[in-house]
Structures are given as structure tokens and as C-alpha cells.
N, C-alpha and C positions, 0 to 999 in steps of 0.2 A: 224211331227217327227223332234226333233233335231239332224242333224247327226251330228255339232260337239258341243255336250253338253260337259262341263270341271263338274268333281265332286272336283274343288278344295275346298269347305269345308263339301257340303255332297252329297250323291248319291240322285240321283232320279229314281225311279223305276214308272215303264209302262206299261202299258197294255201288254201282249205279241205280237198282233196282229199290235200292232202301229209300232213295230218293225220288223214286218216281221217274225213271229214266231208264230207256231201252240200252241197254249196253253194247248190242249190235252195232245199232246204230252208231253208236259214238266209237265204233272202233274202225268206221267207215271215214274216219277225220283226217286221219294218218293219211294212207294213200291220197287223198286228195289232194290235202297242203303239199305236199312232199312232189304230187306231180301241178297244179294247178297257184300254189299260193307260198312259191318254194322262199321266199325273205322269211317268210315265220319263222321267229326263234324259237317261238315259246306260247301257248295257250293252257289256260287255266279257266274252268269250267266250275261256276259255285252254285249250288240248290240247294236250298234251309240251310246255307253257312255250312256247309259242308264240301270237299273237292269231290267231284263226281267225274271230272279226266283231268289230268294232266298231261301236257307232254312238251318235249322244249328238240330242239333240230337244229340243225350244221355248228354241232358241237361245244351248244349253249345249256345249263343248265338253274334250275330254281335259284341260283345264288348269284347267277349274273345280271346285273345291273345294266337298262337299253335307256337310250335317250328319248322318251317316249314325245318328244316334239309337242306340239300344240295341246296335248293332254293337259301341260301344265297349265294352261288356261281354265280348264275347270278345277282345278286344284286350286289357283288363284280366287276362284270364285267365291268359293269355300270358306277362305280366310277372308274374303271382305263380307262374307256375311258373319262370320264369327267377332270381327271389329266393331260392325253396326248393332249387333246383340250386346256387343261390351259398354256401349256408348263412347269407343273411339273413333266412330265415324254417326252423323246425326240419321241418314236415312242415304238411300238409292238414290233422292232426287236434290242430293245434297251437289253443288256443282262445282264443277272439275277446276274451276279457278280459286276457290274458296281455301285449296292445300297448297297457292303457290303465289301468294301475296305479292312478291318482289314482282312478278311476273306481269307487266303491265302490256296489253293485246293492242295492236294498231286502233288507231278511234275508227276506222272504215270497216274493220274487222269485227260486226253486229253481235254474228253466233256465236264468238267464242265463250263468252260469257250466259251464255244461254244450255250450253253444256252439261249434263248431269254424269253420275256414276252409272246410273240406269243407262244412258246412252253408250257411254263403253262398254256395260257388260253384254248388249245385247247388238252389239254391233251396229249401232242404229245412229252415230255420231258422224259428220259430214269429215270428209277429206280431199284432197286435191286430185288421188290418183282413181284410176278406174277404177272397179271391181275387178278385186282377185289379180290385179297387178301392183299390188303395192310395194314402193322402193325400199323395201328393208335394210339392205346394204348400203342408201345411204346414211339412215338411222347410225347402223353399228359403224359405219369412219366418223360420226361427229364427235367431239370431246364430249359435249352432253347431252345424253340422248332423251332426255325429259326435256329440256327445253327446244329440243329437232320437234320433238313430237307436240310438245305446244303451240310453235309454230306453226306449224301443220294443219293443226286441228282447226275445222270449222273456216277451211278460206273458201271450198267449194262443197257444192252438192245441197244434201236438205237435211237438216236434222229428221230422223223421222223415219229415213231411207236405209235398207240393208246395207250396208260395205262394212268386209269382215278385214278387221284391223289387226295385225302382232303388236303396233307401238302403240296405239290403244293397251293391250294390256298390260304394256310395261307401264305406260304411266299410271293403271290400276295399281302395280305395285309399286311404284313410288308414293303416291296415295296413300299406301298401307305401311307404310314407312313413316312416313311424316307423321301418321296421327298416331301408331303405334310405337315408336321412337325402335322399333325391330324392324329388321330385313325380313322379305315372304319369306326367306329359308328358314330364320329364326323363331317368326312366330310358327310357321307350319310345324316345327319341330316341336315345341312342345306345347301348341294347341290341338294338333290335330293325329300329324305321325307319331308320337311316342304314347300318346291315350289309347290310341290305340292298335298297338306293338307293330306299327310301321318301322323299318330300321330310319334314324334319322340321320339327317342328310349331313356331311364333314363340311366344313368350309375350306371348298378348293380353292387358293389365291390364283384368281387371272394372271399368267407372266407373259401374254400375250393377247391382243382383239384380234387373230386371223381368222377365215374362215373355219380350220380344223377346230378351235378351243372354241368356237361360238357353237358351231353347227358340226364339226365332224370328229376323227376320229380319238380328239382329246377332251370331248367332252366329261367332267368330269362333275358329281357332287347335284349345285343348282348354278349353273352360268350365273353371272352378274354382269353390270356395265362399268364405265370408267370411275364411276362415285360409290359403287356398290350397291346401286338397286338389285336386289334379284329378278332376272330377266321374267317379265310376266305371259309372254306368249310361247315362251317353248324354255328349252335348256336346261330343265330338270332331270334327272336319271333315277328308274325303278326298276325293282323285279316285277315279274309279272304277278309273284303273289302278292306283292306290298301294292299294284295295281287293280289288283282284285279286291282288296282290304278295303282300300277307300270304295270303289262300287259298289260294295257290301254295307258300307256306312251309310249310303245315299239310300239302296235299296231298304233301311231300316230307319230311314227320315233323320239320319243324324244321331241315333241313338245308338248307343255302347254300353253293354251290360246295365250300368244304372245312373249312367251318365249322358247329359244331352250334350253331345260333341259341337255338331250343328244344329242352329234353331231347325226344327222340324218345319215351319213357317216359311223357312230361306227355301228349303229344297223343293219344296209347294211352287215357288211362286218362281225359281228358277227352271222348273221342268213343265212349266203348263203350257198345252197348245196356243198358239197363238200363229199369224200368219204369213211368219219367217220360218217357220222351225227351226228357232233358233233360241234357247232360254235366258240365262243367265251365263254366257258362256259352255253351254249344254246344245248338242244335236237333238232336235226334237224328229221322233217320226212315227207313224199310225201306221200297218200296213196289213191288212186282212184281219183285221179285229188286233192285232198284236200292237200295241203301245210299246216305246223303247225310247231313254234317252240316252246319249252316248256323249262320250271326251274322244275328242278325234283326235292323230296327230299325223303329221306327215307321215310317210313308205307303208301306214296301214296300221299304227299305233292306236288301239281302241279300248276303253273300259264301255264295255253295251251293259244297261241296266233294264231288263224285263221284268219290273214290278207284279206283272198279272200274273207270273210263273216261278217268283221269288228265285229268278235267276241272274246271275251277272257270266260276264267273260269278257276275260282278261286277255289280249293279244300283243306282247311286244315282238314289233319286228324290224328288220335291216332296212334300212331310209332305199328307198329306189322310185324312180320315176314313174306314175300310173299304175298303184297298184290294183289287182283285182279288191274291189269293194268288197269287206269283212262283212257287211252284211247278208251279201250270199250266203256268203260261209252261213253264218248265222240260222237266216233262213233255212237253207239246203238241208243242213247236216244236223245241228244241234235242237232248234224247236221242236224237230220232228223227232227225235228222243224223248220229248217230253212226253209222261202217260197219263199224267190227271193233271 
């Protein structure tokens, strides 16, 4: 058994048993998705960097690209730790106003300037709308959607306080723009997707902001907005192996055969408990002794990383309303495969 196999140009798949995995079990996956969890396109199952199941449904396969929605938010995260390691960005508590000089904030308007990059990665930056009701769609009709979103920031609530933002992370990546003179598509391409044989992303030109080319069925490449920020909380498209690839890069602290991809330091300090479960852009969760951090994304788009079990899994699936929580899945069918 290879436990540190690299899939830098393609995967290899194993026995299950080689890796310490009941194979029964995991043949008991099938009929569930299929009756229980039926949007799944595609799961990819990795232990010591090796594929230990595959399978892909309603006539998707390894080579199809999903729009894995909010995932791209930890991917973004990624890239703003790999800028702060460059000294393109000075630290986490470097503040959100510091990349937008022109942009002078009402004098009644206290927090705005009080803002850091830490407060956007961890969702913990004040906004006007509830929790979990945020107006996104006015964002995407503004001409500029960094400056909607600067407005925005910091007229209500507490710094300090969970509320989980998408224009928070686009103004992460305009952020990462500004100080890196690249778009997130460009730097992710070859700081992070092409090191390590991620396919990298084409630059699709937006010929429309409707809802299909932002969010639906013309998603294409990585969205961007009307200046060409690459959109930072969803609009990126993966296979499900190129989504495993990066889990695998976290599960191994950022390191790639003999190269440190991500500072090991960043993934530390993005995946530690704390009392949101909520990291750096990262799902934090404990549950029966089982530690896990995940990139979540709308209709049930998941990269899950089980460090204690040197396993990830990879789930791209069809956008749909409420889906069954992957972590069942998780729980149910695949830990319990695990044999040592």
C-alpha cells in the first residue's frame, strides 16, 4: 500500500481491502444514492491517495465538469493563504478597506473600517440582512458588485457575530486581485490547479449576468462579475476527481510530492475548532470521536476531509432544494468501511 501516492497527472484506484476498507460495505452506496440521495452525479472515495469507489449516475461521468457552488469558497481560501505566504497580502487581520483606497465609508458608518480579512473568511463581518437570508441577487444586477458589497458591509449587526456571506467572498476575491494584479481563476491556475494536475480552468467571457450564466445551466469555466473579479462564493466548475485532488492537498497540509502548495500553517489555522464551526471558509465538525472538515456547496456539493482516517470524498451533485445531508451518507455507509 502506497500511503503517500501523489495523483499529480492521474488517480489510481485499489483494491478496497488494500486500503483498509470493507468493500461490501461500500458496494452498499449504490442502491442507497440511487434510491435515497438520487441528484448525485458522481462520488469519489480516496484512502492513502488512492481511489477506493468510484461511481458517477444519471449519465454523468469522471470527465464531467459540476458547478460545485459554494465549494468555491474554500478554494478561495486557499489562494488567499497562498498570497499572505507570498507577501501579496500582509496578514488575516490586514483590513478590508486597506485594497480599496478610492472607497471613502459614510463618517456614521464606525465598523466599516474596523473590518479585517479574518472577518470575511470566517463569516464573522457584520451585514444588514438576516442570517441565511442574504440578497444576492441584488449584488448580481449592480454594475459593481465590490462596491454593492462595500456598501453593505458593516451598516448592521456586530462584528464578531456568525452571518454566512457569498459577497463577503467575492470581495475576498477582488482582494486577491488587487494585491496580486490576477484574477482567483488565474492565480488558482497556476498556483494551485496546475501543481497539482488539477485541469485548469478556460476563461469563459460572461455574454450575459442572467440567472442561468451566473447560477444555472450555462455555467461555464469560473463565473466572474461585470469588472471581471472571479466570483468568490460559488461559480467555479469541477470533476469530482479534480474535487477530490484538492481534499487530498488539505488532507496532506498543503504539501505535494516535494512541494508546499499551501503553507501547512494556513490549513492549521483554517480547520481548527472553534465555536462557529466554521474555519477559514471550511465546515468544522466533531461527531463520535470522528473530526471532519468539509467545502460545502449548494444541492449537496461536498469535498469531506477525515484527517484521523487519511480519507476525503468527493461528491458533485444536481443543484436541488433540501437536499439529504452528505454527511449521513458519510456517517452511514463509508466510515463504516473503514477497518483500521
Amino acid at each position: 500500500m502506497q500511503k503517500n501516492f501523489w495523483p499529480s497527472t492521474e488517480w489510481q484506484a485499489a483494491d478496497p481491502a488494500t486500503l483498509g476498507m470493507n468493500a461490501e460495505r461500500l458496494v452498499a452506496l449504490e442502491p442507497a444514492i440511487i434510491s435515497e440521495y438520487s441528484n448525485i452525479n458522481g462520488i469519489v472515495v480516496v484512502r492513502h491517495g488512492q481511489i477506493g469507489y468510484e461511481k458517477y449516475f444519471n449519465g454523468y461521468g469522471h470527465e464531467h465538469k459540476h458547478h460545485v457552488a459554494s465549494v468555491t469558497k474554500s478554494i478561495l481560501s486557499a489562494l488567499v493563504g497562498i498570497a499572505i505566504d507570498a507577501g501579496y497580502i500582509n496578514n488575516v487581520d490586514q483590513k478590508v478597506l486597506d485594497f480599496f483606497p478610492e472607497y471613502v465609508p459614510p463618517a456614521e458608518d464606525t465598523q466599516k473600517s474596523e473590518i479585517t480579512i479574518r472577518h470575511l473568511l470566517t463569516m464573522t463581518a457584520p451585514y444588514p440582512f438576516q442570517d441565511w437570508h442574504e440578497p444576492l441577487d441584488k449584488m448580481c444586477m449592480a454594475p459593481d458588485w465590490v462596491k454593492y458589497t462595500l456598501d453593505m458591509l458593516g451598516q448592521q449587526g456586530r462584528i464578531g457575530d456568525f452571518k454566512y456571506s457569498t459577497a463577503g467572498g467575492h470581495l475576498l476575491s477582488a482582494i486577491l486581485t488587487r494585491s496580486t494584479g490576477q484574477s482567483a481563476r488565474e492565480f488558482a491556475n497556476e498556483r494551485v490547479f496546475k501543481p497539482i494536475g488539477m485541469q485548469e480552468i478556460p476563461d469563459h467571457k460572461m455574454t450575459s449576468f442572467s440567472f442561468d450564466a451566473l447560477f444555472g445551466k450555462d455555467v461555464k469555466g469560473w463565473v466572474h462579475d461585470p469588472s471581471g473579479n472571479s466570483t468568490g462564493g460559488w461559480g467555479l466548475t469541477l470533476t469530482p476527481r479534480d474535487m477530490v485532488r484538492f481534499g487530498y492537498l488539505y488532507l496532506k497540509r498543503g504539501l505535494w510530492e516535494d512541494a508546499q502548495i499551501i503553507p501547512g500553517t494556513w490549513i492549521d489555522d483554517s480547520t481548527a475548532p472553534n465555536a462557529h464551526n466554521y474555519g477559514y471558509m471550511w465546515w468544522l465538525r466533531k461527531e463520535d470521536e470522528v473530526s471532519a472538515y468539509s467545502a460545502l456547496g449548494d444541492g449537496g456539493n461536498i469535498i469531506c476531509c477525515i484527517p484521523d482516517k487519511d480519507l476525503v470524498v468527493a461528491i458533485a451533485s444536481e443543484f436541488m432544494m433540501n437536499p439529504r445531508d452528505r454527511w449521513t451518507l458519510i456517517k452511514e455507509y463509508i466510515l463504516p468501511a473503514v477497518t483500521d
